[in-house]
N, C-alpha and C positions, 0 to 999 in steps of 0.2 A: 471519160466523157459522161457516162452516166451518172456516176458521182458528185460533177458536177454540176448538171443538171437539176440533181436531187436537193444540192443545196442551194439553189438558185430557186425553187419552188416554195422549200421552205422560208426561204428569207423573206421571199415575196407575199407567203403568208399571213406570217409573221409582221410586217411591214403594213400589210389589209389591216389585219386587226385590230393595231394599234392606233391605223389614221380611224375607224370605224366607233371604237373606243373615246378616242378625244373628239371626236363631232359627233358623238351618241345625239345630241341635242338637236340634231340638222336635221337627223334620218326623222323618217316619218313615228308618229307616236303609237305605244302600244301599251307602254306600263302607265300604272295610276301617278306615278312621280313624276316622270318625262311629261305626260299631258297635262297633269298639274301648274308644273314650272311651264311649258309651253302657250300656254292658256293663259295660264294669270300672268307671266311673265315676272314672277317673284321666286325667289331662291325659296324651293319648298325641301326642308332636308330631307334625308332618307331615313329617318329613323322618327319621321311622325310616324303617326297609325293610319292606316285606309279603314276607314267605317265602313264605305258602302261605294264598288265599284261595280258600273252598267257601263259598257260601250258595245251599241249594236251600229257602229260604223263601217260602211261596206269598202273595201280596197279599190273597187272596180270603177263606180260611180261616183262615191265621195258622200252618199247620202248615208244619214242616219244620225246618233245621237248618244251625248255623253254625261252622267251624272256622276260625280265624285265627291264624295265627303274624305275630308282630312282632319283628322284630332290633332292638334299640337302643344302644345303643354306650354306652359305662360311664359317663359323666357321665347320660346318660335317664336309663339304670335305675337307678342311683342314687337321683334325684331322685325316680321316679314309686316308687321301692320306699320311699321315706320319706312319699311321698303316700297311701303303703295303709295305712298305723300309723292307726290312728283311723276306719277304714272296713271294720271287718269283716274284713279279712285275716288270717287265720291263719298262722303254721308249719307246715311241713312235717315231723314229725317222721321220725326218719330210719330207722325201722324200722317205725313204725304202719301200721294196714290203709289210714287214708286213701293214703299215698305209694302202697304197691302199685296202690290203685285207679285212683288217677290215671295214674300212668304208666303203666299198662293203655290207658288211655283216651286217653294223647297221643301213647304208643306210644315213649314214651325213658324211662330214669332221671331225674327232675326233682327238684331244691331248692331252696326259698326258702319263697314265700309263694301262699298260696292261699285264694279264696273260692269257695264253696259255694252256690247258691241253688234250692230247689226240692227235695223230694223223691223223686221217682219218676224210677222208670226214663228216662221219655219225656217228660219236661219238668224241663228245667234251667236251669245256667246255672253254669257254672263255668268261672274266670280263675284260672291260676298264673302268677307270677312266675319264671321259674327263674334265680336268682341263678348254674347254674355256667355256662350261654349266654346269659346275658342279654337273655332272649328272653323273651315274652308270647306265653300260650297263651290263646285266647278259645274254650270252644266253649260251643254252645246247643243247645238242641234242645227241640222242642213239637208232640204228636199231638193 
């Protein structure tokens, strides 16, 4: 009886794991990858670089804020800058208020492609592509 119990615990495990495993993407985010791809909504591989990860987002309330940089090297971006055509990604055009804003915000000269999500000051959600480092800017932010 205990026996099989024991393997009735493990299978059940085992069985967690693996549904926990293939819907990683569902669960709430914590690594710079998962919030990356969750955010931008583009296949960000696992083997870019994280430059620079900040997440002081609280579990409780939901307030706080997220800044991530991604290096990915010219075949990625490439690939993930042809995966933003048909999702909302905008141009950067090259003297509008958008660019100034943003590059206020990421704190460099940036161009390529960019999405916007969210209104206000203090709840957002904004991803650029920058085509001349080839680098992914993710940041967020929610009061």
């Amino acid at each position: 009886m205990r026996r099989g119990m024991l393997i009735v615990l493990c299978l059940l495990a085992v069985g967690m794991s693996v549904l926990a495993w293939r819907n990683s993407d569902r669960l709430p985010p914590g690594r710079p990858y998962k919030i990356a791809r969750v955010i931008s909504g583009l296949p960000v591989p696992r083997d870019s670089r994280v430059l620079e990860f900040r997440d002081t987002w609280s579990g409780i309330d939901g307030d706080g804020d997220v800044r991530l940089v991604v290096q990915f090297i010219a075949m990625q971006f490439e690939e993930i800058a042809r995966s933003a055509n048909g999702r909302g990604y905008r141009n950067l055009d090259s003297s509008g208020p958008d660019r100034r804003a943003i590059a206020s915000l990421i704190g460099a000269p940036v161009h390529g492609l960019y999405r916007l999500s969210g209104s206000a000051k203090d709840d957002y959600e904004l991803v650029v592509l920058d085509s001349g480092t080839e680098r992914m800017y993710v940041l967020a932010a929610s009061q």
